[in-house]
KENUVO-996089 format. One record per residue (C-alpha): residue in one letter; x, y, z. Coordinates in steps of 0.2 Angstrom, whole numbers, padded with zeros to 4 digits, always signed. Each point is the difference from the previous one (the first is absolute). Layout:
// KENUVO-996089
AXYZ/...
END
This chain:
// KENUVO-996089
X-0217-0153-0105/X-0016-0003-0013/X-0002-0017-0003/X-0013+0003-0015/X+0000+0014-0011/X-0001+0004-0020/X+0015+0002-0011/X-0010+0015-0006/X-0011+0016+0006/X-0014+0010-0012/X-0004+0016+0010/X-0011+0005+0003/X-0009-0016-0004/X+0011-0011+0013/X+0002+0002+0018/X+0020+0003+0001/X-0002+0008+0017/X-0010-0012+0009/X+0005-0014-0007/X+0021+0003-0002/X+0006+0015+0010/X-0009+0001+0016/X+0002-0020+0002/X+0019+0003-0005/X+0001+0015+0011/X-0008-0011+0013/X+0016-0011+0001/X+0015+0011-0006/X+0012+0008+0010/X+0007+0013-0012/X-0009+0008-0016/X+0010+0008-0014/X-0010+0010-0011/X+0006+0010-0015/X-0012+0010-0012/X-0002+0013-0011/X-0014+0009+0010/X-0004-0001+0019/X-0016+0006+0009/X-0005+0000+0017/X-0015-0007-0006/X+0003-0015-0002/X+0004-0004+0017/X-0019-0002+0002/X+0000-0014-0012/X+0015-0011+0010/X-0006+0005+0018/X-0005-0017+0008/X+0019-0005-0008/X+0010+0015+0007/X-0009-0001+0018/X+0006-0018+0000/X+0018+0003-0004/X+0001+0016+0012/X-0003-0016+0013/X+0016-0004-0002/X+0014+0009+0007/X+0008-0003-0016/X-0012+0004-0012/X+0010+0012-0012/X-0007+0008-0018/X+0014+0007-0012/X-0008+0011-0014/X+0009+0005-0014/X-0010+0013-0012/X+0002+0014-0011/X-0002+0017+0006/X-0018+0002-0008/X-0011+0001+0015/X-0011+0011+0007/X+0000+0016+0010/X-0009-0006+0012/X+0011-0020+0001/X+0014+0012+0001/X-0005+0010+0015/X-0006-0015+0007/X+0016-0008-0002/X+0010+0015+0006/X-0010+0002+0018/X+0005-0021+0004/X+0019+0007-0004/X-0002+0013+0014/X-0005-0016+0011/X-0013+0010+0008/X-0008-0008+0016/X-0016+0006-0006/X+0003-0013-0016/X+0007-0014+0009/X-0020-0005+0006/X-0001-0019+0002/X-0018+0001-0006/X+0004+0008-0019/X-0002-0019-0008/X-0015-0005+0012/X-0010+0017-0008/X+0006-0006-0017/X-0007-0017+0004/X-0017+0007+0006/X+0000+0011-0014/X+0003-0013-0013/X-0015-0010+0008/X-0013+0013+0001/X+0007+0006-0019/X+0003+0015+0006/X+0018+0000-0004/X+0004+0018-0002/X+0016+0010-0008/X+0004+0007+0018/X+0001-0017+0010/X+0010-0007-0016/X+0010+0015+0004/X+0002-0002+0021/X+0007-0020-0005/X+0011+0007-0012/X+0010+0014+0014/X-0003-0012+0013/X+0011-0015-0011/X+0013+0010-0003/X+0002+0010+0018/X+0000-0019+0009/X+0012-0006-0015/X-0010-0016-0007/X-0001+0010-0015/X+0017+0005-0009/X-0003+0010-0015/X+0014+0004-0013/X-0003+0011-0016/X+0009-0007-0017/X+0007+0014-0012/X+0003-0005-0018/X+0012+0006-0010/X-0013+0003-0012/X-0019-0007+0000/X-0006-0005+0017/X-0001-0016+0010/X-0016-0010-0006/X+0005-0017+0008/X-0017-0009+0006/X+0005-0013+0014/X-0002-0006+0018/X+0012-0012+0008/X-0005-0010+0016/X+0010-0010+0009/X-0002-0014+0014/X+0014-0009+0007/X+0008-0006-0017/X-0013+0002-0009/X-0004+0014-0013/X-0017+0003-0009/X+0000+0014-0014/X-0015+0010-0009/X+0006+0009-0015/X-0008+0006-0014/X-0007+0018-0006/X-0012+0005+0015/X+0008+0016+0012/X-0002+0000+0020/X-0016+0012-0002/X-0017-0003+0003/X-0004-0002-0019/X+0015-0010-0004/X-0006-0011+0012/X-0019+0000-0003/X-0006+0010-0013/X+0011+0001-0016/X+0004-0013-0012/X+0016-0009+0007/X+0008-0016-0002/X+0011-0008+0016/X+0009-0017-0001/X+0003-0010+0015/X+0016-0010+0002/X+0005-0010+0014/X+0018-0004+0002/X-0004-0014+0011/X-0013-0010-0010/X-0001+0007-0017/X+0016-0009-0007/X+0017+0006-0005/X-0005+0015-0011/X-0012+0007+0011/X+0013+0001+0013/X+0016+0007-0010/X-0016+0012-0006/X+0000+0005+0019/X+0018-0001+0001/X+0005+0010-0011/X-0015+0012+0006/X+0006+0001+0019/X+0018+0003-0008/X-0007+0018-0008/X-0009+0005+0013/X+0016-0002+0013/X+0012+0008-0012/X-0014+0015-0003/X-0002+0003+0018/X+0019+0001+0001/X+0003+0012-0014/X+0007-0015-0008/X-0008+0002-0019/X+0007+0010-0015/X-0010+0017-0006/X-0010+0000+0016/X+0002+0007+0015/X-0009-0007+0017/X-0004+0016+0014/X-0008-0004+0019/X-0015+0008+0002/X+0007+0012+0013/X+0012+0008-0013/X-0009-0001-0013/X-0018+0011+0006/X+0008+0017+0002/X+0007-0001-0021/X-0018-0011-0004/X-0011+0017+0008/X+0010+0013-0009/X+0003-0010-0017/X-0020-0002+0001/X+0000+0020+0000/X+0010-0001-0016/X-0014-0009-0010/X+0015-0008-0008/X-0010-0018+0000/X+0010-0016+0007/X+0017+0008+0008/X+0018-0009-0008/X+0013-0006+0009/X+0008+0015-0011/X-0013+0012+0011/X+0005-0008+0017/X+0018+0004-0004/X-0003+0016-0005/X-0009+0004+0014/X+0012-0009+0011/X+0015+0011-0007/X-0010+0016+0005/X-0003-0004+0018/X+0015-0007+0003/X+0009+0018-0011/X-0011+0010+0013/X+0005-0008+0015/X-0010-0013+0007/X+0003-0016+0006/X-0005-0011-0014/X+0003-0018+0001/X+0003-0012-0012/X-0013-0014-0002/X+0006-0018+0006/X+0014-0005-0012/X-0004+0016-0013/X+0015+0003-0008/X+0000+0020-0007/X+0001+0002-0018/X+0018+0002-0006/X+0004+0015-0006/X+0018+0009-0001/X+0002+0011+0016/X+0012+0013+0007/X+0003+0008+0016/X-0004+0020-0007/X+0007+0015+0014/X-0012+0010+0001/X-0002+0013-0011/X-0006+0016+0015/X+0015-0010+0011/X+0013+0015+0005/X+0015-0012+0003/X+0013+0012-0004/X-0004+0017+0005/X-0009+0008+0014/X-0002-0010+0016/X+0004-0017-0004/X+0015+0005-0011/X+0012-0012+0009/X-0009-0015-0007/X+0007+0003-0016/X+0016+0002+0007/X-0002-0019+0010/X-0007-0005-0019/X+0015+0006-0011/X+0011-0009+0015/X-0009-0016+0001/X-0001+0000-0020/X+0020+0000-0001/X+0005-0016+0009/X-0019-0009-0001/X+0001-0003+0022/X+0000+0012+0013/X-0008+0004+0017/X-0013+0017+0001/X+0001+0007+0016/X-0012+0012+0000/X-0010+0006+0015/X-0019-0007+0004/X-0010+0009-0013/X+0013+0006-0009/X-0007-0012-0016/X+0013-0014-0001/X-0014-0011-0008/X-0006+0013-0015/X+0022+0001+0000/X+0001-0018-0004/X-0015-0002-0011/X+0008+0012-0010/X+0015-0009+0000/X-0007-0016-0006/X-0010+0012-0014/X+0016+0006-0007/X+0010-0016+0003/X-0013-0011-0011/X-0001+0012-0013/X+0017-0001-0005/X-0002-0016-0006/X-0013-0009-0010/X+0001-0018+0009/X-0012-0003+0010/X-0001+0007+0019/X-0004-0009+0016/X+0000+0013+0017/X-0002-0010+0016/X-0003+0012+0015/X+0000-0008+0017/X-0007+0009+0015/X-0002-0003+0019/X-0018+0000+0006/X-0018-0002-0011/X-0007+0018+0000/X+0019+0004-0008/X-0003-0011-0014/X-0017+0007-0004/X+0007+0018+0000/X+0012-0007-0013/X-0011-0008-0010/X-0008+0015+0000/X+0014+0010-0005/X+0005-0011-0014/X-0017+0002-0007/X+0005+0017-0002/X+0015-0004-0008/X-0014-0008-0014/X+0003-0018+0004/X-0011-0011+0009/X+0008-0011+0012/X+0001-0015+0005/X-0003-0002+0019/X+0005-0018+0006/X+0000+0005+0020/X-0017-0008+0009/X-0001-0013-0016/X+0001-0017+0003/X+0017-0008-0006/X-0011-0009-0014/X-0005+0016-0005/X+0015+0008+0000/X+0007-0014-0011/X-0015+0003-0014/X+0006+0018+0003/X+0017-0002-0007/X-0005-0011-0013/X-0010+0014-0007/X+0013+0011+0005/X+0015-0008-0009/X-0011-0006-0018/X-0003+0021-0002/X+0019+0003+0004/X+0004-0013-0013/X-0013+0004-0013/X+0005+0019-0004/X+0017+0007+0001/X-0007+0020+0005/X-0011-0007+0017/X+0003+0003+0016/X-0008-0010+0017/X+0002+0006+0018/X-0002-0013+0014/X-0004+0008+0017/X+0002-0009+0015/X+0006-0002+0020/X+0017-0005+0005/X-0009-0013+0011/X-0008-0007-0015/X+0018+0000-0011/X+0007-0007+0015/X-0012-0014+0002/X-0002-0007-0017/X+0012-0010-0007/X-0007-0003-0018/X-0003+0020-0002/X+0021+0002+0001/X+0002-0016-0011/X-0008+0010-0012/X+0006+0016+0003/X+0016-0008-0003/X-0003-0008-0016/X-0010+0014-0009/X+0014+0014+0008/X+0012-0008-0012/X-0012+0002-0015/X-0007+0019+0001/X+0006+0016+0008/X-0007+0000+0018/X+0002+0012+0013/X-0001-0001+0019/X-0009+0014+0010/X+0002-0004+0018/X-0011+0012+0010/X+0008+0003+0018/X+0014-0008-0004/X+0008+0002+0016/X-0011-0018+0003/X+0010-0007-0012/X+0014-0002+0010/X-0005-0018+0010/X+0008-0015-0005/X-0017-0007-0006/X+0000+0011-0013/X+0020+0000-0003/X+0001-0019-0005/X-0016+0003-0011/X+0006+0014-0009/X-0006+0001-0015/X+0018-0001-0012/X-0008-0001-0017/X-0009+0019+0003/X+0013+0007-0011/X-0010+0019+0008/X+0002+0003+0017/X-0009+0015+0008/X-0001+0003+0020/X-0012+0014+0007/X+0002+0007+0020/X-0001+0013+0011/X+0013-0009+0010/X+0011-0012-0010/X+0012-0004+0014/X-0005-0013+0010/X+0002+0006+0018/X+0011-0011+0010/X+0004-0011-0014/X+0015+0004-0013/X+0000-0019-0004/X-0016+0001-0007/X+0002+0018-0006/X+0014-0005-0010/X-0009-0014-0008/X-0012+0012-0006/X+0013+0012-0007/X+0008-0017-0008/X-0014-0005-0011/X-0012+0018-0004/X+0017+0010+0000/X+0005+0017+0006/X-0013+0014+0008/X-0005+0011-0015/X-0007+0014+0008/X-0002+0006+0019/X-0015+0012+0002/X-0003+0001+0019/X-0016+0009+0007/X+0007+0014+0000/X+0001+0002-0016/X-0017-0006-0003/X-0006+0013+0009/X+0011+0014-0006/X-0007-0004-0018/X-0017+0000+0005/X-0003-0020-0002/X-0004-0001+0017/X-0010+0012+0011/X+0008+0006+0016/X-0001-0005+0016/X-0002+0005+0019/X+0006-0011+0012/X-0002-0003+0019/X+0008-0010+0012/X-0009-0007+0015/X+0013-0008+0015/X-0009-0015+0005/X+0006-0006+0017/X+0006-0018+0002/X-0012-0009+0016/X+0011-0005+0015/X-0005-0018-0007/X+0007+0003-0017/X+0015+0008+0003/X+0004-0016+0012/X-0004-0010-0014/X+0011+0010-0014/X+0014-0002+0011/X+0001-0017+0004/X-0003-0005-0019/X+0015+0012-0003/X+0010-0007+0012/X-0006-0018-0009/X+0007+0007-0015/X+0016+0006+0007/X+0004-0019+0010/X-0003-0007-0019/X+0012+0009-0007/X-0012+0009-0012/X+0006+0019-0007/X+0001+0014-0013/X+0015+0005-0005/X+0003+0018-0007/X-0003-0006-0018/X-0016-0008+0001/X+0008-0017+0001/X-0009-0011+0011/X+0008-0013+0012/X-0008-0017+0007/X-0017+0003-0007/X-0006-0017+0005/X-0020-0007+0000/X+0002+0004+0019/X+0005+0016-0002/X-0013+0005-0014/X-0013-0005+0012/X+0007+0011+0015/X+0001+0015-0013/X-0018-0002-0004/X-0006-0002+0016/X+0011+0016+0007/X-0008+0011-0015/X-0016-0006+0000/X+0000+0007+0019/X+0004+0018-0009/X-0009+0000-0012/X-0019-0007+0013/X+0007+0012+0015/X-0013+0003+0011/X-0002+0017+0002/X+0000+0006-0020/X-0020-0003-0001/X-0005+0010+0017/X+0012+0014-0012/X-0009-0003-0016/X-0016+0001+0007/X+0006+0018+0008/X+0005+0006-0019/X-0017-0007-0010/X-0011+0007+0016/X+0008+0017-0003/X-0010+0004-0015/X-0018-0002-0005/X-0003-0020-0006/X-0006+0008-0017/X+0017+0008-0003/X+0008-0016-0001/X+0002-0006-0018/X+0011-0014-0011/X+0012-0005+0015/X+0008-0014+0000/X+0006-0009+0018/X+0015-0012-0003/X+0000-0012+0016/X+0011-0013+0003/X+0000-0019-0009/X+0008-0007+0013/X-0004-0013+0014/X-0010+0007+0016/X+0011+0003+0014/X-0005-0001+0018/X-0017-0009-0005/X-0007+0016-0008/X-0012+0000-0013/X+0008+0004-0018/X+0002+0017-0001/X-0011+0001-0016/X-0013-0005+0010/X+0003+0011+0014/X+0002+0016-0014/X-0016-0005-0009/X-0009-0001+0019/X+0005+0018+0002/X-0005+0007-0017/X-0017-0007+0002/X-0003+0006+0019/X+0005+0017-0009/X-0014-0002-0011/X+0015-0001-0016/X-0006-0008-0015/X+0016-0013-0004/X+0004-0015-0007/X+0015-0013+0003/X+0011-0003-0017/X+0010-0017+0005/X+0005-0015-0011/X-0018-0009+0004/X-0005+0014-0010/X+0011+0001-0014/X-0003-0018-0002/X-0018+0004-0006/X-0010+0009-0012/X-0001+0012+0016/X+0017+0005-0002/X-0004+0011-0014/X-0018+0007+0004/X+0007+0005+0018/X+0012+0012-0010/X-0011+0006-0009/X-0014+0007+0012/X+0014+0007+0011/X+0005+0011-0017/X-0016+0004-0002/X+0000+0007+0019/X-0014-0014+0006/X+0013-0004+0012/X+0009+0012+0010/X+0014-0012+0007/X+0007-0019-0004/X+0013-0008+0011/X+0012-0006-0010/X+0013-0015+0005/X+0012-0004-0009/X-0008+0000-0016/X+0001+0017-0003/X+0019+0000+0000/X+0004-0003-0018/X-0006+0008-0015/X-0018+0003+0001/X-0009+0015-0007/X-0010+0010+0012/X+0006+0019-0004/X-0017+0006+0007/X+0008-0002+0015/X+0002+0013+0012/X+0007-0004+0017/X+0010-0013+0007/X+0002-0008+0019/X+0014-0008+0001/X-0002-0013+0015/X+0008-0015-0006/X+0017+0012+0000/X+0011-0011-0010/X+0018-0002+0001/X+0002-0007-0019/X+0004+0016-0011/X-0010-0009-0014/X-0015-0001+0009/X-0001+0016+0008/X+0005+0008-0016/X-0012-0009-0009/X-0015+0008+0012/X+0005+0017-0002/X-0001-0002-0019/X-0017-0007+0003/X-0008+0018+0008/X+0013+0011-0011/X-0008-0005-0017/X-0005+0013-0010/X-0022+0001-0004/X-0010+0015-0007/X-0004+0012+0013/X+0014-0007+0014/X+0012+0014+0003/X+0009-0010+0015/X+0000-0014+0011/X+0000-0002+0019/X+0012-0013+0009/X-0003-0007+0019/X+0016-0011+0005/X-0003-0009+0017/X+0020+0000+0005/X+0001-0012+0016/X+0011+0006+0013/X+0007-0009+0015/X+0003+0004+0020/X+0012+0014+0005/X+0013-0002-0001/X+0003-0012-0013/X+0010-0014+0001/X+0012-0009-0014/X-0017-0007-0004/X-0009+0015+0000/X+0012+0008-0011/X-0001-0013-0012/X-0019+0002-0001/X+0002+0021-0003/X+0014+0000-0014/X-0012-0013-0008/X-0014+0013-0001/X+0011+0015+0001/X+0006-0006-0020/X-0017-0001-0006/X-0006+0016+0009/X+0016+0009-0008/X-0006-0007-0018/X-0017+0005+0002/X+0005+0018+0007/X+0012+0004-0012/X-0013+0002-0017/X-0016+0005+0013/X-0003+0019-0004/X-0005+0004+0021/X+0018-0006+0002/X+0007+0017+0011/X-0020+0003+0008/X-0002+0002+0015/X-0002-0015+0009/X+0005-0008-0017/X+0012-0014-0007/X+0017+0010+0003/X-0005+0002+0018/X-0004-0017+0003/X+0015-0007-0007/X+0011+0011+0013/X-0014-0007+0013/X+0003-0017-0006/X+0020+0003+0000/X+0004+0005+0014/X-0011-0014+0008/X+0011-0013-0008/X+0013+0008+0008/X-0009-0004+0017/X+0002+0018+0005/
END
């Protein structure tokens, strides 16, 4: 790498640039640099080196430094995290270079380099906390191939520890400079890896993109150096107010006794929500139970509660797991534990190494205090999938009190979960709007077996009546079946009938076979896509001014295409936008990003008027801003239709009642067996929803339709 060199450097009488780090920067491959003091500065000096190892696609610099640097290296620093195109300019090092050469190397070309290293990634900056004191390390690793050369000694990565003070640097080359020069560079290499890690005791290691917003106010302070105390301090406060905080790579929080705390302005058994206190007291007798309390009706501050009350009567250490179906749920629990004054731990969207490093920390605070108390948040996918999380579920189940909150619980009931169950939670608490699996006692029965016994039953009726949820109007719009379709929905019938496929009178289904899951899909998905229900949407949004239209949500159907149409999402978000609607589809692909979140948030703020919503929707999100409802994808699952009117009868500040559209598809006149099949199953849902609407006896309202839709079924 540099075949001749001195064992030792005088600055600024020696030339340790020229003659060791630009010739090593030259050859090397990867830099580690780790100083007390960093300056963008000094970029001038090592220019001719840096432009070389930028040639190669490889070329990385990993800096470690204390948070002592400038206002302006900062800012600098903070614009190449935004990645701006503007910083990513191929030519930043050429006008260092020409800089350097006419010495005119000034403060904001050092300045332009450092933003554009860090946007284009070949410089990786991490800050190093101290429990007390600072990091003042003075050295740069460079590596080739195998090869390792180290300079280390007093001078900083500034321009005047480079230059102009009086430093001393050694030079050690693994290679060439015998055995103790290279266990010097081992053991150097070692550090600076389990630094970078967050790997060393009384420090703590923070990526520059976490730490800049706690460097720029701790500056404000005039505090001098920040701790690692004052990054967990400030740490706590952000994450006490809210915001999404996390924790830097392998940072484990500093352990301190913790209990969930109800909050104290939390009216649980009086008023409005009186009946959670009543589910509480009956969960709190037997220690399992099922809550079947309407959407909105607050099952999850019910069972948070619970798990308050239930740790606090012991003083053994408290694990709560709660398991829930999608991503955006288990960030609205997260934020809800939060509340509850303990931060979770959040082990959907991790890696599975992660996760393990997670319940390490996890089960070392359960074990070191006997008053402490974790919560582990994730999806039932993710229990499902990882084997080593239920290994140890099991094993630490058996050494602290844990308790099971399983959100939606009516999911629970598949076999994947069944045979996974976890039998060590001595706990067991199962949340619902609709705990009865529809069509499935089997599975229903399994639920009953291992949460236990329904502990309460408060329908949306009485949500309604105690002011939980706001009322509602609700409209029904017949939706004719095509020619085409009702052809279709016969002969999948008649499918089902050669098959051998029924209902009985008590939900139990017979012959329900891969083939005939398929023909069931197909014959509801041409219900739910039929043709004619957008040429009636369009009639109803045209009706009124496109202003007037505000937080609406469209439910359209998940199913496959039928006929070789277009999804029907596709063909809803078309019309909103020829209609001059402001809208924006909410589906799994969006749920699965950071979008997900930002999405619900600019349609509660009103920036958009309408999201189409499949399938996502369905199960326990927040949205109680919203308004109106079209119900397209008219579902014949109770859950799922029960679930979307839960979604629009939230209650919010300034919403005195909400507006529901049900799309009901009707087939030819008369109707046929199959026909007939097609109206009870929308004539039970319509019933439901007329029953608690508050237009119910109108004119033209849900009482007239059911007689409409009765006496069709009779084919008179």
């Amino acid at each position: 790498m540099v075949a001749t060199v001195r064992p030792a450097y005088e600055i600024p009488h020696d030339d340790l640039v020229g003659e060791v780090l630009i010739p090593a920067m030259r050859c090397a491959q990867t830099i580690l640099i780790g100083v007390g003091f960093f300056s963008s500065r000094c970029l001038a000096q090592i220019a001719p080196g840096l432009a070389a190892l930028l040639q190669k696609p490889s070329g990385k610099i990993r800096l470690l430094a204390s948070p002592a640097i400038s206002s302006e290296d900062r800012a600098a620093i903070e614009t190449g995290v935004t990645g701006a195109e503007s910083v990513l300019n191929a030519a930043a090092i050429e006008l260092l270079l020409e800089a350097r050469r006419s010495g005119n190397a000034t403060d904001a070309h050092c300045l332009s380099c450092l933003s554009y290293l860090v946007a284009s990634q070949r410089l990786d900056i991490r800050f190093v906390l101290m429990d007390a004191g600072m990091y003042h390390k003075k050295k740069w690793l460079l590596q080739q191939g195998d090869d390792w050369l180290a300079v280390h000694g007093s001078g900083n990565a500034t321009h005047r520890g480079l230059l102009v003070n009086g430093e001393q640097m050694t030079i050690d080359r693994a290679w060439k400079d015998g055995d103790a020069a290279r266990q010097r560079v081992d053991i150097f290499v070692k550090q600076f890896v389990r630094q970078w890690k967050n790997r060393s005791e009384g420090a703590l290691t923070v990526p520059a993109h976490q730490a800049l917003d706690f460097l720029r106010r701790h500056a404000r302070s005039g505090d001098g150096v920040p701790t690692v105390q004052d990054f967990w301090a400030a740490w706590e406060a952000d994450f006490q107010a809210g915001m999404e905080v996390p924790l830097p790579p392998n940072a484990r929080r500093p352990h301190k006794v913790r209990r969930l705390c109800i909050p104290a302005d939390l009216q649980w058994r009086a008023g409005r929500f009186a009946h959670q206190g009543v589910a509480v007291d009956s969960f709190l007798e037997t220690g399992r139970g099922i809550f079947s309390i309407a959407t909105g009706g607050g099952k999850t501050k019910a069972s948070l509660i619970s798990a308050a009350l239930l740790q606090d009567r012991s003083d053994d250490a408290f694990l709560l797991l709660v398991l829930a179906p999608s991503r955006p749920l288990v960030n609205q629990w997260a934020a809800e534990v939060r509340s509850f004054g303990v931060p979770p731990s959040v082990l959907s969207g991790a890696t599975v190494k992660a996760r393990r490093r997670e319940l390490e920390v996890i089960e070392a605070a359960l074990r070191s205090g006997k008053a402490h108390t974790e919560v582990v948040i994730g999806t039932n996918q993710m229990y499902g999938g990882d084997e080593p999380l239920r290994a140890w579920l099991g094993r630490i189940g058996k050494r602290v009190n844990t308790m099971l909150i399983a959100d939606e619980v009516h999911n629970f009931g598949t076999p994947s979960f069944l045979k996974n169950r976890p039998e060590s939670v001595k706990y067991r608490l199962g949340l619902s709007a609709t705990p009865i699996r529809q069509y499935d006692p089997v599975g229903t029965g399994e639920l009953a077996d291992y949460f236990g016994d329904v502990l309460i039953d408060f329908t949306i009726g009485d949500a309604i009546k105690a002011g939980c949820l706001v009322p509602y109007d609700y409209y029904v719009h017949e939706v004719e079946l095509t020619d085409e379709e009702a052809e279709r929905y016969s002969d999948l019938t008649a499918q089902l009938r050669r098959l051998g496929f029924r209902v009985d009178d008590e939900g139990q289904v017979m012959n329900l076979t891969p083939r005939t899951e398929r023909i069931l899909r197909e014959r509801r998905a041409i219900v739910e896509q039929a043709d004619n229900q957008l040429g009636h949407l369009r009639d109803i949004l045209e009706a009124v001014d496109v202003r007037a239209h505000r937080r609406s949500l469209v439910y359209v159907s998940a199913k496959p295409t039928v006929f070789g149409r277009a999804r029907q999402i596709e063909l809803v978000n078309r019309l909103l936008t020829d209609l001059g609607i402001v809208s924006h589809q909410f589906t799994n692909v969006e749920t699965s990003s950071s979008d997900g979140e930002r999405i619900l948030a600019a349609f509660g703020r009103g920036d958009y008027q309408m999201l189409t919503a499949m399938r996502v929707l369905d199960e326990g999100v927040d949205i109680p801003q919203t308004e109106t409802a079209y119900l397209l994808a008219s579902s014949a699952v109770e859950r799922e239709w029960v679930q979307r009117r839960g979604r629009v009868l939230r209650s919010w500040s300034g919403k005195e009642h909400a507006t529901l559209h049900d799309f009901v598809a009707m087939p030819p006149d008369p109707p046929d067996d199959t026909g007939r099949s097609l109206l009870r199953a929308e004539l039970r849902r319509v019933t439901e929803f007329v029953i608690y609407s508050r237009n119910e006896f109108d004119r033209g309202g849900g009482d007239e339709t059911i007689r409409r839709l009765e006496k069709r079924l009779e084919g008179s």
